[in-house]
Every structure is written in structure tokens, then in C-alpha cells.
C-alpha positions in Angstrom: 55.8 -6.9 4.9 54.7 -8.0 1.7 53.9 -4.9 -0.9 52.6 -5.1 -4.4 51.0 -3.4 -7.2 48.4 -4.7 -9.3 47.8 -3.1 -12.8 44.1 -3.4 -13.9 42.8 -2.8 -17.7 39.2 -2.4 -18.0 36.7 -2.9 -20.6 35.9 0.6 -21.9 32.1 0.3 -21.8 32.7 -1.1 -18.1 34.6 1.7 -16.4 32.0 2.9 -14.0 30.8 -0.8 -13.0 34.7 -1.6 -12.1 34.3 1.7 -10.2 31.8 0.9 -7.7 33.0 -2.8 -7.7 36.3 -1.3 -6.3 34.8 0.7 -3.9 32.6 -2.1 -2.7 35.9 -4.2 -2.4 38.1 -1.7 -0.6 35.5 -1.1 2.0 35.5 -5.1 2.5 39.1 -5.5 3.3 39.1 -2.4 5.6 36.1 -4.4 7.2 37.6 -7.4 7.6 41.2 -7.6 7.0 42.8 -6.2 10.1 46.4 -7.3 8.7 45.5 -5.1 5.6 47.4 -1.6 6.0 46.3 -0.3 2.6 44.0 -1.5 -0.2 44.0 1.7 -2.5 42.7 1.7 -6.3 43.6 5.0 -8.8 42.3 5.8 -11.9 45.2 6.9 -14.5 44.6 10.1 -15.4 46.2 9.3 -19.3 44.1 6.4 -19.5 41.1 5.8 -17.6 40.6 2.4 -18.1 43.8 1.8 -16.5 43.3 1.2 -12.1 46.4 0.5 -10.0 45.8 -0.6 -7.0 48.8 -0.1 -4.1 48.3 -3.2 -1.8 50.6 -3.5 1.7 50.0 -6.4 4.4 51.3 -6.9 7.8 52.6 -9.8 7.2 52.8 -13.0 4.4 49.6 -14.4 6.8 47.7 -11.4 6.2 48.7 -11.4 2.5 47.6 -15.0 1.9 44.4 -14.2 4.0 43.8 -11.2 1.4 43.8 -13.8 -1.3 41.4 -16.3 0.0 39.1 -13.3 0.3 39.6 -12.0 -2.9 38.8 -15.5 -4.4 35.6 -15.6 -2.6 34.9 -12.2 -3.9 36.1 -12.3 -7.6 33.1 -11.5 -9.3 33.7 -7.9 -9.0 36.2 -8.5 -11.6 34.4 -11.5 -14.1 33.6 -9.4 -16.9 35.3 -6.2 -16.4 38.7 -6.6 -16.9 40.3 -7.2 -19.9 43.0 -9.4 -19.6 45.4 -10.5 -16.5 46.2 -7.9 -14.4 49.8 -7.3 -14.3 51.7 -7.9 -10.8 54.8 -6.2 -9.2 55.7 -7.3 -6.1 57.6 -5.0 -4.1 60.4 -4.8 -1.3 59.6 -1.9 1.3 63.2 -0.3 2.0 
């Protein structure tokens, strides 16, 4: 089951747009992505314009289906993020 965790940095004067563009994106993959088991952003406490989003699939399928849709839907991030996001795949144990 593929697991990852994305680290998001965020324009300062753009914190409360990614918000609700977040929240308008989970609620799409819990809509549509059956194979999605969790799609969770959090807000760093030490630095709020820092999101991490925890990110588990069912399978590789679900995972690549999770990206086409996330392409489709990218403008929720075009011109908030500042920068890459920063990937860690991970290996449930």
C-alpha cells in the first residue's frame, strides 16, 4: 500500500486561500477516490505556512489514479505554494 508525505510551503499572504483550497481538495478525493484511505492536510503549529499532508492508497492503481486527479485539479496549488513540495515516500511496517 503505497504511503507518502508531502511537505507544502505557502506564500505567507496566501495561507487562508491554500486553506480552503485544501479542504475543497480533500473532500474531492473522499468523493471520488474509493482506493484513497486517507487524504489528511495539517497546519504546523511552529510554522503556519508549513501543511503536511499524510496520503495512504489501497493500492499503486489507486495511487496513480490519485495523481491523474490531482493534475486535473492543480490549480488549487498555482500560486500558493512557494516552491516544490517536498516528497517522502513511505513503507507501512
Amino acid at each position: 500500500m503505497p504511503s507518502l508525505l508531502a511537505t507544502l510551503k505557502v506564500k505567507k499572504d496566501k495561507i487562508e486561500e491554500a486553506k480552503e483550497g485544501f479542504r475543497q481538495l480533500c473532500a474531492q478525493v473522499r468523493a471520488n477516490e474509493p482506493g484513497t484511505q486517507a487524504y489528511v492536510f495539517h497546519q504546523r503549529k511552529d510554522d503556519p505556512s508549513v501543511f503536511v499532508v499524510y496520503e495512504k492508497y489501497a493500492s499503486d492503481d489507486a495511487f496513480k489514479k490519485h495523481g491523474e486527479n490531482l493534475r486535473a485539479h492543480g490549480a488549487v496549488f498555482a500560486g500558493v505554494l512557494d516552491g516544490r513540495p517536498e516528497i517522502t515516500f513511505l513503507d507501512e511496517v
